[in-house]
C-alpha positions in Angstrom: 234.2 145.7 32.1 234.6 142.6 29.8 232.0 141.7 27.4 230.7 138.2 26.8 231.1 137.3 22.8 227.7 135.4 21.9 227.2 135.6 18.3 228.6 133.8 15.5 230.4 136.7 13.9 232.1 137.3 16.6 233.5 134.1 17.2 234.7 134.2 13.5 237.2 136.6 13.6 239.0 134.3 15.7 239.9 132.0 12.8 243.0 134.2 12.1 244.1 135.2 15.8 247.2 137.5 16.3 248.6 134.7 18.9 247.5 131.6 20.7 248.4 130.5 23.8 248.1 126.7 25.1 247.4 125.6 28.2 246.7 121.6 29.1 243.7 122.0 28.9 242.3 125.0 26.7 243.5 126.6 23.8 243.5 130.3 23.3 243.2 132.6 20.2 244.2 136.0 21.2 243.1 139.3 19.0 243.7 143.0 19.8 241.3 145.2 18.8 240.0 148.4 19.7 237.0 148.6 22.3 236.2 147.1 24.9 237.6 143.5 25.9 235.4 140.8 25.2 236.0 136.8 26.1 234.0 133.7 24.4 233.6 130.1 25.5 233.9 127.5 23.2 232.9 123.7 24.8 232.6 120.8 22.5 231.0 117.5 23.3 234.2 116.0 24.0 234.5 117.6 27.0 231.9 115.9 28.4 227.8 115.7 28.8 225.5 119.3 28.8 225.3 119.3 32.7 229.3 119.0 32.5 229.7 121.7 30.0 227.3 123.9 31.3 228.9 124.1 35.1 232.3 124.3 33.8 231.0 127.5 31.7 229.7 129.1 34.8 232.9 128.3 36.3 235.2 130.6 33.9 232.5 133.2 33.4 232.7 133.0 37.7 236.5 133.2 37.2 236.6 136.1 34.8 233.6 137.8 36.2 236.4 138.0 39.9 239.9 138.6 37.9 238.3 141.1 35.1 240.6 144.2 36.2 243.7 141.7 35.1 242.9 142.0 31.3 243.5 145.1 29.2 240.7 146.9 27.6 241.3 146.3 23.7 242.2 142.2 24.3 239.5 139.5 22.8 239.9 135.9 23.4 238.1 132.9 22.8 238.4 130.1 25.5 238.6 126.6 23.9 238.2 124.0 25.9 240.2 120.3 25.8 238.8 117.1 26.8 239.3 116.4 30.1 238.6 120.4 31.2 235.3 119.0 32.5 236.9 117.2 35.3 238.4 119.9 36.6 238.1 120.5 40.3 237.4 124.7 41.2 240.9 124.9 42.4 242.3 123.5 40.0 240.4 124.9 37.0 241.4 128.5 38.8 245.4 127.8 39.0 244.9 126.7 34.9 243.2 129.8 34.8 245.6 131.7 36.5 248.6 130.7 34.7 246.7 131.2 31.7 246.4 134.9 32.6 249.7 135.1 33.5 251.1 134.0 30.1 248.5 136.9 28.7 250.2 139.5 30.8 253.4 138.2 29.5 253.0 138.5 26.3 252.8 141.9 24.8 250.7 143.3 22.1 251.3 142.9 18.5 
């Protein structure tokens, strides 16, 4: 089961991640921790307008909600999105996805 991170303390520890991983369009602070797994979306106004940001955020929590078995229990990451992640099309916001998850399972805890 992952967990959604939605308060600021949370999204603090994040400022000194264990790794990062870069994709075109996000950037992704990695922390292993014990508990649970928990993911947080970070959108900034250069993404785009509210209505933008908000249906790209359902769109990974959709993503995440299907491939949640993919990530191990004690991983926390914070989703940052880059402008230009708001024009995304669904299958193409899914293969960044996926090859973001890929490079997760690639790289091996700390």
């Amino acid at each position: 089961m992952v967990r959604w991170i939605k308060s600021h303390a949370s999204y603090t520890e994040f400022f000194k991640p264990d790794y990062q991983i870069r994709t075109v369009h996000f950037y992704v602070p990695v922390l292993w921790r014990e508990g649970e797994a928990a993911i947080g979306i970070t959108l900034s106004r250069k993404v785009g307008k509210a209505v933008i940001r908000n249906k790209l955020k359902r769109r990974i929590r959709a993503w995440f909600i299907y491939k949640s078995a993919i990530f191990p229990a004690n991983l926390r990451l914070n989703l940052v999105a880059r402008p230009g992640a708001g024009e995304l099309s669904w299958p193409e916001l899914c293969m960044e996805l996926d090859e973001l998850s890929k490079l997760l399972r690639q790289r091996k805890k700390p």
